[in-house]
C-alpha positions as CSV (number, residue, x, y, z in Angstrom):
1,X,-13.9,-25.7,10.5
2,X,-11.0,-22.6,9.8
3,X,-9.9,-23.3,6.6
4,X,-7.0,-21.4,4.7
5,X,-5.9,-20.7,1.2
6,X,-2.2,-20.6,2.0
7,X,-0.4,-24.2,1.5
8,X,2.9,-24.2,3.4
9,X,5.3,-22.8,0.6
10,X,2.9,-19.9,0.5
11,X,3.3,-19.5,4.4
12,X,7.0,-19.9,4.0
13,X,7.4,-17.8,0.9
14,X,6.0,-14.9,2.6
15,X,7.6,-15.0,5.6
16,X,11.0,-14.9,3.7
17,X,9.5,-12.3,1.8
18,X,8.6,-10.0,5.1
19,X,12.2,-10.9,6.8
20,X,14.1,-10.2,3.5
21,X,12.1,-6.5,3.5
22,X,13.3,-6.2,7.1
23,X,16.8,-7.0,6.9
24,X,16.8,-4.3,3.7
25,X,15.0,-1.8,5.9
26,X,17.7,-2.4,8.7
27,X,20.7,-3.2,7.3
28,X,20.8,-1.1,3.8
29,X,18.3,1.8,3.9
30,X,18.7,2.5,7.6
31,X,22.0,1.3,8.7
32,X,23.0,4.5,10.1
33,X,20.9,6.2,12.4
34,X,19.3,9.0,11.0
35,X,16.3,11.5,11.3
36,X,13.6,10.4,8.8
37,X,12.4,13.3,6.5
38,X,8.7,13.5,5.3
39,X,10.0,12.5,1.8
40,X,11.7,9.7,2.7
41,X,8.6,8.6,4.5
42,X,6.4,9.1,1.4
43,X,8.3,7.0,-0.4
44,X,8.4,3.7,2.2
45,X,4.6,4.7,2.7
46,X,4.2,4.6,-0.9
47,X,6.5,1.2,-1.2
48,X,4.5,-0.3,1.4
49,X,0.9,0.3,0.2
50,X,1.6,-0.4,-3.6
51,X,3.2,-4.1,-2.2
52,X,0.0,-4.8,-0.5
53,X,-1.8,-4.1,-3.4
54,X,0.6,-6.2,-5.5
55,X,0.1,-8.9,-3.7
56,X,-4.0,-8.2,-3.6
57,X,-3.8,-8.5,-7.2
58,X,-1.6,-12.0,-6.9
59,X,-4.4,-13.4,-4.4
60,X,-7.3,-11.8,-7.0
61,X,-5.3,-14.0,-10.2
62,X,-4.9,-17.2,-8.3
63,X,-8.0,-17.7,-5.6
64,X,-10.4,-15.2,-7.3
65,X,-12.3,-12.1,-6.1
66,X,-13.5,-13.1,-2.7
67,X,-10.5,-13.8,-1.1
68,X,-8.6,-10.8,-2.8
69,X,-12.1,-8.6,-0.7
70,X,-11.7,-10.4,1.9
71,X,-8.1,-9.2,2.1
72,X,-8.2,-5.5,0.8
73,X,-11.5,-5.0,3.4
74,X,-9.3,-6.4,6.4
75,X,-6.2,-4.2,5.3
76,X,-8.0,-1.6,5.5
77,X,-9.2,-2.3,8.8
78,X,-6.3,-2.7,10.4
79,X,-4.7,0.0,8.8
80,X,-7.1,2.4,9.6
81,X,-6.8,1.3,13.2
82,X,-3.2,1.2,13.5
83,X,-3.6,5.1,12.8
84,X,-4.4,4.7,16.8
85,X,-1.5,3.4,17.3
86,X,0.5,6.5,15.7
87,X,-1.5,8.4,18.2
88,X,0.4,6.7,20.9
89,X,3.4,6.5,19.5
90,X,3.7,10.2,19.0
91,X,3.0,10.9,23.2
92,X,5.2,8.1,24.3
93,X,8.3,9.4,21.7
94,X,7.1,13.0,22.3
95,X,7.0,12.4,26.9
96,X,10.6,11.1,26.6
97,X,12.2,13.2,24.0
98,X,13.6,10.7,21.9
99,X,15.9,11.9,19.6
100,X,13.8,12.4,15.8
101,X,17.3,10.0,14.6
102,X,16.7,7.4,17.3
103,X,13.1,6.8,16.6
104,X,13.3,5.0,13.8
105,X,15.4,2.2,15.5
106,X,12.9,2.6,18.1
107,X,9.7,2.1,16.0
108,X,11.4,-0.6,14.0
109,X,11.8,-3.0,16.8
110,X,8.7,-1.8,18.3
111,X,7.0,-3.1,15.0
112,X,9.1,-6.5,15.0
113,X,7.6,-7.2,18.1
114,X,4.1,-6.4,17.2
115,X,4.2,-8.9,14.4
116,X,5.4,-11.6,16.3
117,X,2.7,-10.7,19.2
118,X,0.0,-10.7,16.2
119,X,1.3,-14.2,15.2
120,X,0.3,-15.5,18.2
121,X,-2.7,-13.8,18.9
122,X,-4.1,-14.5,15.3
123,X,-3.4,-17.8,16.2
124,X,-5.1,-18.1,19.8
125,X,-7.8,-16.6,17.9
126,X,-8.1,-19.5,15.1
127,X,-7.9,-21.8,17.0
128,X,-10.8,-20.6,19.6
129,X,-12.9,-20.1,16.8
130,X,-12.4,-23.2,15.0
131,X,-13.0,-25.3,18.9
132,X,-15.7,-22.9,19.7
133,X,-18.0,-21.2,17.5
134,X,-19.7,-19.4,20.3
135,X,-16.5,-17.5,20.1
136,X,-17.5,-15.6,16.9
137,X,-20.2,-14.2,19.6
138,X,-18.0,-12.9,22.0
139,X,-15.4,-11.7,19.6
140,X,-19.0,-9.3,18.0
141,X,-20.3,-8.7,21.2
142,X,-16.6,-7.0,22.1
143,X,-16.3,-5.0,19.4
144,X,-20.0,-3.9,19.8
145,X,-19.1,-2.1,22.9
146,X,-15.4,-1.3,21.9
147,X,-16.9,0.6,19.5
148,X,-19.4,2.0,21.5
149,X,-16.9,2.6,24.2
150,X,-15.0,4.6,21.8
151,X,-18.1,6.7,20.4
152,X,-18.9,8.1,23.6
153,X,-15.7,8.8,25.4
154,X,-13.8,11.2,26.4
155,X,-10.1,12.0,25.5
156,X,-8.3,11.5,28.5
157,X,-4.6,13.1,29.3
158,X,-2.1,10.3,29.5
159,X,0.5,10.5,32.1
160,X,2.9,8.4,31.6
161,X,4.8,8.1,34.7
162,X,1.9,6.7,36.1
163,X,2.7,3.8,33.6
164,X,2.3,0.9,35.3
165,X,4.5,-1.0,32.7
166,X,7.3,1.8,32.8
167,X,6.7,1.8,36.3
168,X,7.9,-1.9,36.4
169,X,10.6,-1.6,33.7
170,X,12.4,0.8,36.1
171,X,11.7,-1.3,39.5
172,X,13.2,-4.6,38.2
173,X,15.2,-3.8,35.2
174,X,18.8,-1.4,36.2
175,X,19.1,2.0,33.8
176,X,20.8,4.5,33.1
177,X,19.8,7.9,33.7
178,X,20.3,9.3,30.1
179,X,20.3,8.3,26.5
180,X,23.3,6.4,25.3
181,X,22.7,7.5,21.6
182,X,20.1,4.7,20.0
183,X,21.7,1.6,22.4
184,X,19.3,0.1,24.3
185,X,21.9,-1.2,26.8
186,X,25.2,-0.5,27.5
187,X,28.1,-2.1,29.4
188,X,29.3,0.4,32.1
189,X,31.4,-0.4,35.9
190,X,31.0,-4.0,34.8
191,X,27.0,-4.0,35.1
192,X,24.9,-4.5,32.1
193,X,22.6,-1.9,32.3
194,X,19.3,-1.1,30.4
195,X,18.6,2.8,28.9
196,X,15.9,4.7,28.6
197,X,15.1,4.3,25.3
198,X,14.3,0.4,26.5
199,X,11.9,1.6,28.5
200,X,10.5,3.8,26.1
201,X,10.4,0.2,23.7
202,X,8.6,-1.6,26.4
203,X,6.0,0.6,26.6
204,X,5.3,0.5,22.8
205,X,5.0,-3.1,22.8
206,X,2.5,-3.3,25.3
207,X,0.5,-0.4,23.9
208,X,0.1,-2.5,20.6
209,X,-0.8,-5.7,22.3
210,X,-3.7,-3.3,23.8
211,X,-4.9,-2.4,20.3
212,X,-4.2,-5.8,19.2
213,X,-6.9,-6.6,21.6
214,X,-9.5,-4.7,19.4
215,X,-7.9,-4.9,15.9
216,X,-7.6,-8.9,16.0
217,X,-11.2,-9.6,16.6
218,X,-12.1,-7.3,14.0
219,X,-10.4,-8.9,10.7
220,X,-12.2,-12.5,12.2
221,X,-15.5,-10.1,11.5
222,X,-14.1,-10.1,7.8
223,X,-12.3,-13.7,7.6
224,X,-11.6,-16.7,9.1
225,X,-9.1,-17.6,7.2
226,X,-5.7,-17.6,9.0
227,X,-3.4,-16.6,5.9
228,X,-5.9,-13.8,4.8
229,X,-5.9,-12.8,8.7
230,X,-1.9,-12.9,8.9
231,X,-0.8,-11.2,5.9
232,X,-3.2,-8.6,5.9
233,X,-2.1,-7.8,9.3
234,X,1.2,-8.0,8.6
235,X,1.0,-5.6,5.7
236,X,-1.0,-3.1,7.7
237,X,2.2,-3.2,10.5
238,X,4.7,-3.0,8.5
239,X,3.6,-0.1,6.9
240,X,3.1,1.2,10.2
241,X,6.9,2.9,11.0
242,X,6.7,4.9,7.5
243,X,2.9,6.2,8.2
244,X,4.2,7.5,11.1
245,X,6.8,9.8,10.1
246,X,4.7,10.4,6.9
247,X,1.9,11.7,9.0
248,X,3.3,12.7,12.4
249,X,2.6,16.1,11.2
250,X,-0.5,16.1,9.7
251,X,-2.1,13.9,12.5
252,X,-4.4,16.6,14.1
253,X,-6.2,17.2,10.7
254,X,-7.6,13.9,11.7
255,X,-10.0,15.1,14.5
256,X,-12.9,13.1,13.4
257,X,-11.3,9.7,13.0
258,X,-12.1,8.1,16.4
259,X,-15.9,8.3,15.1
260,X,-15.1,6.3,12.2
261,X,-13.4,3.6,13.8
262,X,-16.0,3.2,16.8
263,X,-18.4,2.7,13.5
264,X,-16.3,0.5,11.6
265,X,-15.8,-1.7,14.6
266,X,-19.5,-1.6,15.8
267,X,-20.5,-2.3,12.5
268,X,-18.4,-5.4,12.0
269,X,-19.0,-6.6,15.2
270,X,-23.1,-6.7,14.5
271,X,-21.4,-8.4,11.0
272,X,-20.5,-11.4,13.2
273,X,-23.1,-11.3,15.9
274,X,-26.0,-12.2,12.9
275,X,-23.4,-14.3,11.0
276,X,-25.7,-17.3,11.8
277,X,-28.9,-15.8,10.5
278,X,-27.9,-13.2,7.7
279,X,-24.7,-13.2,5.9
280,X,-23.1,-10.0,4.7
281,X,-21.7,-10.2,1.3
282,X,-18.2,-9.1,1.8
283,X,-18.4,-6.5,-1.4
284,X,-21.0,-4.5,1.1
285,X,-18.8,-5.2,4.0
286,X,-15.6,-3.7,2.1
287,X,-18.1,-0.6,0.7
288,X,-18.8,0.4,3.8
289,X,-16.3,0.4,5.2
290,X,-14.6,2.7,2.7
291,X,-18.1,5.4,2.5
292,X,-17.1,5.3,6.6
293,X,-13.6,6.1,6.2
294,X,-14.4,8.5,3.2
295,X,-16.9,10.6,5.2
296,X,-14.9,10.4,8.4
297,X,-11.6,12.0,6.5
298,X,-13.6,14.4,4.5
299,X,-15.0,15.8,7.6
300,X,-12.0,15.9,9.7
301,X,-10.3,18.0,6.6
302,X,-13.1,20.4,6.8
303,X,-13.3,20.2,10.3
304,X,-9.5,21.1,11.4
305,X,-9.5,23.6,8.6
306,X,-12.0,25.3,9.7
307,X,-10.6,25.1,13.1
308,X,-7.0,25.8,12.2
309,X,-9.3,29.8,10.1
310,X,-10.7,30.1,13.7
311,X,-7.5,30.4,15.5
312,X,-6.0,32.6,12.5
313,X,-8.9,35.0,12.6
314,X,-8.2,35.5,16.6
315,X,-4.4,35.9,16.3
316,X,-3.8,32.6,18.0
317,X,-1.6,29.5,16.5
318,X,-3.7,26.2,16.1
């Protein structure tokens, strides 16, 4: 049986919490669209991260140290796989030129809909698991060869007007040809007509529920335990929009971080797959986790700077 820490005011109180740090972000901070300067960004990123720890501590004070593990190990799951999703949002923003003062309006929808599409995937999930156990199996065996999957690829080029999803968006849905500033539709010869820059949001959403598809099963590997699953979740993504401007320049010093990940996810799928016949203490879990994310940054900083000398020394930019 899926049992949960969270009573409903909890539930309740956080939501308001997340909605009331929305509406701020929206309304107050960002009411007028604007580019978003690395500075700016550190200081959300910063805002974001210190809250989830805050909160960490609160869960530490009142249900004791294994929940406040089991929720710092699967923040820092799915905020080291979200990093995945900055990937994508840099080539989709990037392909369709979006405007560095429309992006955030972009993103910020873009990560109001990924938080309602985890809702209902973290639920789908509790309830399979708590109907069928067998689904713990699956859920392991998945990211087993996600993992693996991702280890031994290749990078592929994206093109994305072979999107099937924006391929769709501009067969069924009537658009403008240009961008009407950050409006997503606009009123024009009577018609009600969709821009690009709904297409461009489209394609977002459906990009996360892909990674959704990998990240979900993953905190299950760490937790069963739907609040612990949510909020950590939710803090990950919500941080999300600041990481990315924070890092959007910085994100080729991470050349190495694919590796991690494909561990991280292999590792906690063989976590779930032996759940039955040896349990992981989650203080290991949550150690390795970090040594894997540790050794994969360290190298990728060695590795792109000694990259970044190489294309000095032969008079070519990196």
């Amino acid at each position: 049986m899926v049992t949960s820490v969270g009573s409903v005011w909890l539930w309740v109180g956080f939501n308001l919490f997340v909605l009331a740090m929305l509406a701020l972000d929206l309304f107050v901070f960002n009411r007028e669209a604007h580019e978003i300067r690395l500075r700016e960004a550190g200081l959300w990123s910063a805002l974001w991260v210190t809250l989830s720890l805050v909160f960490n501590a609160g869960l530490y004070f009142y249900f004791g140290t294994e929940v406040a593990l089991d929720f710092l190990a699967g923040y820092l799951i799915e905020k080291s796989l979200s990093v995945d999703n900055l990937f994508v949002f840099l080539l989709v923003l990037g392909h369709f030129k979006v405007q560095p003062s429309d992006q955030h309006r972009v993103l910020f929808y873009g990560v109001l809909g990924a938080l309602i599409m985890r809702v209902l995937f973290i639920l789908a999930g509790t309830a399979l698991i708590a109907r069928f156990h067998a689904m713990m199996y699956v859920f392991g065996g998945f990211l087993v060869l996600t993992g693996l999957k991702m280890l031994f690829s290749k990078e592929k080029e994206h093109n994305l007007e072979d999107n099937r999803v924006l391929r769709l968006v501009r067969r069924f849905v009537p658009m403008t040809n240009e961008y009407r500033g950050h409006k997503f539709f606009v009123r024009e010869g009577g018609r009600l007509l969709a821009t690009p820059l709904f297409a461009v949001l489209i394609v977002i959403e459906v990009s996360d529920v892909v990674f959704a598809i990998d990240s979900i099963p993953a905190i299950f590997g760490v937790t069963t335990d739907p609040f612990i699953v949510y909020t950590s979740n939710i803090f990950a993504i919500l941080g999300l929009r600041a990481l990315y401007f924070l890092l959007v320049g910085f994100l080729g010093m991470f050349i190495y971080l694919k590796y991690g990940l494909a561990v991280i996810l292999s590792f906690i799928g063989v976590k779930m797959l032996i759940a039955d016949f040896f349990h992981v203490p989650i203080h290991w879990s949550l150690l390795a986790i970090v040594l894997i994310l540790a050794v994969t940054m360290t190298a990728s900083l060695i590795g792109s700077r000694k990259t970044r000398a190489l294309f000095r020394s032969k008079g070519t930019p990196p």
